[in-house]
N, C-alpha and C positions, 0 to 999 in steps of 0.2 A: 698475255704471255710475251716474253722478250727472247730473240734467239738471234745470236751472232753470226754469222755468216762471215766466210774468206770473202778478199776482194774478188776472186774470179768469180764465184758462186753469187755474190749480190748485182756482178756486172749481168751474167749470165739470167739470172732474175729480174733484170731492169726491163732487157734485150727483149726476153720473152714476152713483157708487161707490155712494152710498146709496141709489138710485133702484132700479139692479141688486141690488143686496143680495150687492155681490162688491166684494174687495179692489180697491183701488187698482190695482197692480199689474198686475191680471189685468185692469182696463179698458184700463190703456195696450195693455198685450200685443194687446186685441182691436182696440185703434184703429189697433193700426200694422200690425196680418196686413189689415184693411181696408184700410186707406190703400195701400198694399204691394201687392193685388190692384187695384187702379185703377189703379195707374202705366199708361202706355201706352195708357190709353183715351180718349177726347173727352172734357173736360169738356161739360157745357150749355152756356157761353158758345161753345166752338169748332165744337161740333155744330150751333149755329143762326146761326151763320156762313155755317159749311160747306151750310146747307139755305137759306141766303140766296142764296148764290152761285150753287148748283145750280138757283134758281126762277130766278134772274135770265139765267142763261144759258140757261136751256131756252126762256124768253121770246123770247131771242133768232136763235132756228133755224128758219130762213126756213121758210114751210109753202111746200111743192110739190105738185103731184098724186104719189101713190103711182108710178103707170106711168112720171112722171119716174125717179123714184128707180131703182124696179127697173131700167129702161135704161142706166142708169149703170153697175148694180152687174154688168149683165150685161159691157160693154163694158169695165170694171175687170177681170173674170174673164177674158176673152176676150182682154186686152193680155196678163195675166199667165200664159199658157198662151202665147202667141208670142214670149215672150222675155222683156216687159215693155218699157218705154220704147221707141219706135222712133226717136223727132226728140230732138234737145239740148234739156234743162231750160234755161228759161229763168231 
């Protein structure tokens, strides 16, 4: 294989080769089994997105008393054992 590299990316590449005390080569190899395990994962920019979102909607989740809740969740269970739905969705 033959692959072109910028001047800063080959400087960068050299830097690392000597820094490790390992061939060229065997840096690339170790940057792309890295790079290649990260696929499919959040980067930081998309993870503190993702936890901007999650604060901002959680902000938004009306507080009720607790015994609301549970009432609800009793009468959800309590439709869903009669059938479910009785009256037309509006």
């Amino acid at each position: 294989m033959t692959f072109s590299l910028d001047d800063e990316t080959a400087t960068r590449l050299r830097r690392a080769a000597e820094r490790l005390e390992k061939p060229m080569s065997e840096v690339v190899r170790e940057a792309v089994h890295l790079y290649y395990a990260r696929l499919g994962r959040l980067s930081d920019t998309e993870r503190d997105r993702m936890l901007s979102d999650f604060d901002r909607l959680v902000a938004g989740i009306p507080e009720r008393p607790l015994a609301d809740t549970e009432a609800e969740l009793v009468a959800v269970r309590e439709a869903r054992r009669a059938g479910g739905r009785q009256t037309p969705a509006e």
